[in-house]
Backbone as CSV, one residue per row, in Angstrom:
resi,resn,N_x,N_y,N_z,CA_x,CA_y,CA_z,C_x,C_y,C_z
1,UNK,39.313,37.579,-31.585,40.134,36.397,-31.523,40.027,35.733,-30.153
2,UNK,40.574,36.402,-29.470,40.357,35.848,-27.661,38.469,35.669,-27.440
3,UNK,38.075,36.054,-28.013,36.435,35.812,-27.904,36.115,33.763,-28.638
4,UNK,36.665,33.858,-29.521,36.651,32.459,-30.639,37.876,31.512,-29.602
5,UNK,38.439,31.785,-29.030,39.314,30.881,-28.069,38.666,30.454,-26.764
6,UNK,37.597,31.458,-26.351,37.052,31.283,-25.017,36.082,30.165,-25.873
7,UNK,35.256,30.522,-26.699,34.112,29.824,-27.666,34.263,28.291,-27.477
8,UNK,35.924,27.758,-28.499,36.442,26.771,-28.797,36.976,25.860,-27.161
9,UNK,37.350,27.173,-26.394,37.877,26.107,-25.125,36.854,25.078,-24.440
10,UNK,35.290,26.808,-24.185,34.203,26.234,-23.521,33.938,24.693,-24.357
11,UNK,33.889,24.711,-25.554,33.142,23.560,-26.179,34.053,21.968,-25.826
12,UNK,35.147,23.036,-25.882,36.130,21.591,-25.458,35.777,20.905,-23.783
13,UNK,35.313,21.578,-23.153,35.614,21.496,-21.820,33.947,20.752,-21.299
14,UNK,33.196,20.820,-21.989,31.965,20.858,-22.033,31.455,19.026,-22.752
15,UNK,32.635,18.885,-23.714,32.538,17.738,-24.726,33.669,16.641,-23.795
16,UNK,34.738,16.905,-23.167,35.567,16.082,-22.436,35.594,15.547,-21.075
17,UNK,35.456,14.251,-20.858,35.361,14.103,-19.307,36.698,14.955,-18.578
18,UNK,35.994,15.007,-17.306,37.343,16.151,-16.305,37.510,15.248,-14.466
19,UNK,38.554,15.812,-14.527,38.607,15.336,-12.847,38.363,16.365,-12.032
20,UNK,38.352,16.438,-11.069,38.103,18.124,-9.808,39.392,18.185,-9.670
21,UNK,39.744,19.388,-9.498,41.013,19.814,-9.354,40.713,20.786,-8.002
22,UNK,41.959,21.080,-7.095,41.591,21.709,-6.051,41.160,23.233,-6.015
23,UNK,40.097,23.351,-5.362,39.459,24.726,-5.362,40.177,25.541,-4.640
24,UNK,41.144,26.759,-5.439,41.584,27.636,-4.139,41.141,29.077,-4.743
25,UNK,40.403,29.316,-4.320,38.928,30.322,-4.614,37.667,30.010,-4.372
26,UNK,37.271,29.186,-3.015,36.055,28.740,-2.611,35.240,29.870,-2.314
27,UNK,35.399,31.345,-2.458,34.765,32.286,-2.377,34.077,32.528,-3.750
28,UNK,35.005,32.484,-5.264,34.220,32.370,-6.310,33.254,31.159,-6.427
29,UNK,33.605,30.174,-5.933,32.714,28.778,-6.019,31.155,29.307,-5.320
30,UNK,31.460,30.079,-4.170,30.328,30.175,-3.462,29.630,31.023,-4.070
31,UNK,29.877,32.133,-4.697,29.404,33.064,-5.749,28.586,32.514,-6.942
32,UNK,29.275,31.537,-7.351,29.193,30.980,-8.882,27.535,29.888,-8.300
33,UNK,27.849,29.521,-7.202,26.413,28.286,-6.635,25.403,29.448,-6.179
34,UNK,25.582,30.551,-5.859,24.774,31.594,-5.413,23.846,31.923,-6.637
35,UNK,24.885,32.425,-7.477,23.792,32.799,-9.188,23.238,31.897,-9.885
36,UNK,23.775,30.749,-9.510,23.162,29.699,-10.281,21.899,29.213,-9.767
37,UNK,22.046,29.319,-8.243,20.490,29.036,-7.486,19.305,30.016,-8.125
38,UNK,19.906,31.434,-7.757,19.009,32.265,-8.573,18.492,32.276,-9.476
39,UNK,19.408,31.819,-10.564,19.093,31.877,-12.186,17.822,30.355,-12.421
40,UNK,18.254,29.608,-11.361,16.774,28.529,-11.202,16.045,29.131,-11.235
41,UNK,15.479,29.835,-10.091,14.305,30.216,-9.815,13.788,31.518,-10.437
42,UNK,14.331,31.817,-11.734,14.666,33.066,-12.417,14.753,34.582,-11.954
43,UNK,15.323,34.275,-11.008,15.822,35.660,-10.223,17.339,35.849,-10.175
44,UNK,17.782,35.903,-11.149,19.528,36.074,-11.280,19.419,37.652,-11.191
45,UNK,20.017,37.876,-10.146,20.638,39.819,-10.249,21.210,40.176,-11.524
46,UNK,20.723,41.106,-12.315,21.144,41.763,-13.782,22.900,42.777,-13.245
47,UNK,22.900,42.922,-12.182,24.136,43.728,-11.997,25.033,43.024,-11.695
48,UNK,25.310,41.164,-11.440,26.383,40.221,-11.817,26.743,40.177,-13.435
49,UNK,25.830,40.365,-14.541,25.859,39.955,-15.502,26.675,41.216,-16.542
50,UNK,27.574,41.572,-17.456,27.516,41.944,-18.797,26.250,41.835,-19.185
51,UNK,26.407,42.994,-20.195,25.072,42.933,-21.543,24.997,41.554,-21.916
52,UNK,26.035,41.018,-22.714,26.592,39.681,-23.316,26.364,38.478,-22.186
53,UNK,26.457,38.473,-21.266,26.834,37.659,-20.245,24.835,37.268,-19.728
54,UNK,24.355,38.445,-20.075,22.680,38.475,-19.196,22.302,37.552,-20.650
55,UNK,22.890,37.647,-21.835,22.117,36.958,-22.727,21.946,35.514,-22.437
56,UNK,22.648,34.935,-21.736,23.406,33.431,-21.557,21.892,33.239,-20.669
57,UNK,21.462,33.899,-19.731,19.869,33.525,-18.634,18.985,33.441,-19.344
58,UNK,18.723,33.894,-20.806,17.548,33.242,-21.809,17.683,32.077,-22.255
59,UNK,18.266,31.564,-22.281,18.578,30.228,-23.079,17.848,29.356,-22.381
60,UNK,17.151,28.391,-23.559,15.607,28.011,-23.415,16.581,26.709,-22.778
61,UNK,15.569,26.656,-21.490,16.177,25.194,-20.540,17.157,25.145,-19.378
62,UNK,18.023,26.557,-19.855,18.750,26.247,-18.518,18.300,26.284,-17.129
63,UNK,17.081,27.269,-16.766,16.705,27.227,-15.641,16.228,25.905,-15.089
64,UNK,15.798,25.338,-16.507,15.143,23.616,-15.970,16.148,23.026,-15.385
65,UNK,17.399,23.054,-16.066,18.301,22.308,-15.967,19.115,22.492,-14.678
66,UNK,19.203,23.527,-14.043,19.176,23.927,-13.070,18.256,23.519,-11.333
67,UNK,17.050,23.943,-11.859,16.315,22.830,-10.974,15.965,21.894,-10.822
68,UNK,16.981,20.794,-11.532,16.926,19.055,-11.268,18.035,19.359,-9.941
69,UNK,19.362,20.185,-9.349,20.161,20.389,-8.723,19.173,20.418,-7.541
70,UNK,20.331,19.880,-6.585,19.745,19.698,-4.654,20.355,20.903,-4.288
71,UNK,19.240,21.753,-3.245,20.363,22.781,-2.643,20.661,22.549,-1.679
72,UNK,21.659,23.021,-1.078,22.497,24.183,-1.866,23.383,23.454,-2.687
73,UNK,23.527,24.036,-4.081,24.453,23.752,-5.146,25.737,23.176,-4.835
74,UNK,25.938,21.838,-5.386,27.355,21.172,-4.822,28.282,21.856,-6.014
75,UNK,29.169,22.146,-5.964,29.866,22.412,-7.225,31.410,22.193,-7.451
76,UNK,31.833,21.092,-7.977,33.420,20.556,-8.041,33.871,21.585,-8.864
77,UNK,35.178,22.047,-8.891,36.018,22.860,-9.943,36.710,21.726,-10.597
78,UNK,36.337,21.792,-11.918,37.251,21.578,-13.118,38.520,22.237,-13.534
79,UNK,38.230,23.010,-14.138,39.084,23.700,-14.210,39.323,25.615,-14.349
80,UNK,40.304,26.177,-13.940,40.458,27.837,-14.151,41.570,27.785,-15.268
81,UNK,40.909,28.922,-16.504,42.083,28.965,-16.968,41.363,31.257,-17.011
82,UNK,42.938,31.457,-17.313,43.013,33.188,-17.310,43.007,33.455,-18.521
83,UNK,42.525,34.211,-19.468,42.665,34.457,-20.705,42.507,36.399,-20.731
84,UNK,43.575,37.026,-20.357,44.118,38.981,-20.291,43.407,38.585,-19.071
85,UNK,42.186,39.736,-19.166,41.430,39.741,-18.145,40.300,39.014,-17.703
86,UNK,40.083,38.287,-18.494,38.512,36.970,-18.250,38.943,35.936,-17.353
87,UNK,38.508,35.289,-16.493,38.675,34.030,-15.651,37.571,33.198,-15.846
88,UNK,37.863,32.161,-16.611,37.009,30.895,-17.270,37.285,29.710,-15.894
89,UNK,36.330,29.318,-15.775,35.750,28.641,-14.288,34.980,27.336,-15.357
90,UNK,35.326,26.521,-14.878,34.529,25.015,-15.565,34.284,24.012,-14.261
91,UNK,32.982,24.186,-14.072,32.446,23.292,-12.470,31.359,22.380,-13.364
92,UNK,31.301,21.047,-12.369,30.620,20.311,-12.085,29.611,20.028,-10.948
93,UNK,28.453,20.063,-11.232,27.057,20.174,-10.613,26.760,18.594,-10.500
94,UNK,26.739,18.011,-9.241,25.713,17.206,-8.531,24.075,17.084,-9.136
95,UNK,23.767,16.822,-10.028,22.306,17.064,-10.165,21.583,15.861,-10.991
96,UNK,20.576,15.232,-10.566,19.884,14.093,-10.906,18.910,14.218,-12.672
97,UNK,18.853,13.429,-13.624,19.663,12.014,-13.531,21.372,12.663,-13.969
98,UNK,21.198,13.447,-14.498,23.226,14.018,-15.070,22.912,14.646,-14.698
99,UNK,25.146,14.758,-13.689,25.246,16.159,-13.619,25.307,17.002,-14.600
100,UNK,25.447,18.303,-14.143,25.610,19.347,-15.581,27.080,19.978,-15.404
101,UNK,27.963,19.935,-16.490,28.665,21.124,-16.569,28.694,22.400,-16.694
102,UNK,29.088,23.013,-16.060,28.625,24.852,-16.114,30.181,25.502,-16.520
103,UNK,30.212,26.280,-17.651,31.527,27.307,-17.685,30.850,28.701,-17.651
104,UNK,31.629,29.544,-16.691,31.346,31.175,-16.610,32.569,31.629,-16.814
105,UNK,32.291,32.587,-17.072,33.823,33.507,-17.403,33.528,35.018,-16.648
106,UNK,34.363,34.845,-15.889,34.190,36.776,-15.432,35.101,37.067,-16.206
107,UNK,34.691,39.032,-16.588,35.843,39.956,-16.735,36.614,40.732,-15.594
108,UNK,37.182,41.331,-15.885,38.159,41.994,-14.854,37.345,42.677,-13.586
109,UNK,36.029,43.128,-13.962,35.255,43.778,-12.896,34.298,42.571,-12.183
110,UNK,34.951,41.594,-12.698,34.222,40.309,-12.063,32.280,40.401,-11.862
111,UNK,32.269,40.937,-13.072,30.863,40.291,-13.773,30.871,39.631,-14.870
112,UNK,29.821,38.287,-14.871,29.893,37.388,-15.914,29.317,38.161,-16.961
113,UNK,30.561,36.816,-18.218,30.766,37.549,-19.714,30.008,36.149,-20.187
114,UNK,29.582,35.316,-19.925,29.445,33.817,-20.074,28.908,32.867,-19.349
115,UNK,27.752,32.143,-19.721,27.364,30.742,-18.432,26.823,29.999,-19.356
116,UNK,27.251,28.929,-19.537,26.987,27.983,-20.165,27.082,26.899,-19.502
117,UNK,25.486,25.842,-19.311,25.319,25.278,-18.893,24.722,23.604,-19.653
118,UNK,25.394,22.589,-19.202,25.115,21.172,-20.551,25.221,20.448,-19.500
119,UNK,24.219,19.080,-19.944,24.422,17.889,-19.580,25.706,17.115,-19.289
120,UNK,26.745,16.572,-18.543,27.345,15.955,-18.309,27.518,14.875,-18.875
121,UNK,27.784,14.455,-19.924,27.664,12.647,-20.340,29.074,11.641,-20.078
C-alpha cells in the first residue's frame, strides 16, 4: 500500500508545476547532486542504492538526461514529504533545453529506494 502511494505521489509531482521551497537539509541536496553526477557518467556507487532502488540506474535515458545538466548539479527542492520510514525528495535540475525533475526516496538507512528522473514541461 505505502509502496502504490509513493508510486501515485511521484507521478503527481512529476506531472505538476512546483515552486522551490526552502532547503533545510542542504547536506541531502549535496548528496542527491553527488549521485546524480555519477549516475551521468555511469558510475553511481551500488552501496547508495537498495536492490529496488539500483533498478531505477537502468532505465534507458536517464544517464542522457542527466548529461544535458552543467556541473556541478544545481538542484532546487520541491518538495519533502515522510512516508514511516522513506523520505521522498522532489528537486529540480537546471539543465538545457528542460529542466528535469528528479524524485528519490531514501529508506531509514538512507539508501535510495527510488530515482526517477523526467523532463520538466
Amino acid at each position: 500500500m505505502k509502496s502504490n502511494k509513493l508510486l501515485y505521489f511521484c507521478a503527481l509531482l512529476l506531472a505538476v508545476p512546483a515552486y522551490a521551497i526552502p532547503d533545510q537539509e542542504p547536506d541531502v541536496t549535496r548528496q542527491v547532486a553527488e549521485v546524480l553526477e555519477q549516475a551521468a557518467e555511469g558510475q553511481a556507487p551500488p552501496e547508495r542504492f537498495t536492490e529496488r532502488g539500483a533498478t531505477y540506474l537502468a532505465a534507458p535515458g536517464a544517464a542522457g538526461l542527466l548529461r544535458r545538466c552543467p556541473r556541478p548539479l544545481a538542484l532546487e527542492l520541491l518538495s519533502r514529504q515522510v512516508y514511516g520510514e522513506d523520505r521522498l525528495y522532489v528537486y529540480r535540475a537546471a539543465c538545457r533545453p528542460l529542466p528535469l525533475r528528479i524524485a528519490i526516496d531514501f529508506n531509514k538507512a538512507a539508501r535510495i529506494n527510488r530515482l526517477e528522473i523526467a523532463e520538466d514541461r
